[in-house]
N, C-alpha and C positions, 0 to 999 in steps of 0.2 A: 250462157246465162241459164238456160231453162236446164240446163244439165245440171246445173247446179242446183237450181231448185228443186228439180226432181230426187237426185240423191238425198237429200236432207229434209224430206217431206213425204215420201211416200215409202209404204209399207212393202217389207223386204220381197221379192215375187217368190220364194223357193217357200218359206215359211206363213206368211200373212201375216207378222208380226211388224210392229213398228220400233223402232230402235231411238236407243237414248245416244244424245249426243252433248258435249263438252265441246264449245268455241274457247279458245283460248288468245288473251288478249283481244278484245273486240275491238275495234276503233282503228286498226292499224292496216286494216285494209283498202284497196284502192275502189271509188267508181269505175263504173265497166261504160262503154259507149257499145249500144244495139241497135243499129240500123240507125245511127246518128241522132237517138237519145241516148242523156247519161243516164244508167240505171244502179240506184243501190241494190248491191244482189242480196247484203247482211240483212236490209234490212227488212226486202222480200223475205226471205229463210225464215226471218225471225218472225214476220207478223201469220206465217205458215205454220210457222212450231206452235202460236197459240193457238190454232185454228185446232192442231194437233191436242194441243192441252185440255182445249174446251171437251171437245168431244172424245178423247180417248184415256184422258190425265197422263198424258207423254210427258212425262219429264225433260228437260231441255236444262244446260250448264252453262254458265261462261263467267270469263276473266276477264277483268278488264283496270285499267289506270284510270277510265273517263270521268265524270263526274255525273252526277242527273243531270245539271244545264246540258254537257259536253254529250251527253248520248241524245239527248233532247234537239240539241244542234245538229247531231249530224244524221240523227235517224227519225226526228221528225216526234212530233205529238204524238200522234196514232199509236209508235210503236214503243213511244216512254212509258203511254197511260195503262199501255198490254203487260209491259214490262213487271210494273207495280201488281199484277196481278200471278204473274209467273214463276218470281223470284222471288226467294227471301234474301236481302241483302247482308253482306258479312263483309263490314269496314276495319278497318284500320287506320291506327293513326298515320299520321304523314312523318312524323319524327321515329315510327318506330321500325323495328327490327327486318331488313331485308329475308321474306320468307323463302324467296328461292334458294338463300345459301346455309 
């Protein structure tokens, strides 16, 4: 878990740069158990990436099928309300054109 954290949160050591990153599909991955807590690690990463935002304007991406409620459910308040400050959202209808193809 903190490997994870760490990759996706701290500034590159060779350079001192911080790097942008694109999660793709959010929601589709699993909780982790650590030391027999379940830990959300997305949703660690992500309340880490604002932390990033605030203080460096790190850009952060992702993709996602969820809904507000459905991100809100599964990653909590805290990181919905970070969310709305992060992202600009780009919807789509539900009846339209599959973009992947």
């Amino acid at each position: 878990m903190y490997s994870s954290l760490n990759r996706y949160s701290k500034n590159d050591l060779y350079n001192g740069e911080f790097k942008i990153y694109c999660f793709d599909d959010l929601g589709i991955e699993n909780n982790l158990k650590y030391y027999g807590n379940e830990c959300n690690v997305m949703a660690e990463i992500l309340l880490t990436r604002y932390d990033l935002f605030i203080h460096h304007k790190l850009l952060t991406h992702f993709t996602t099928n969820l809904s507000a409620g459905e991100i809100e459910s599964m990653y909590g308040n805290r990181v919905r309300s970070r969310m709305r400050e992060m992202f600009n959202l780009i919807a789509f209808e539900k009846n339209c054109r599959d973009k992947r193809s």
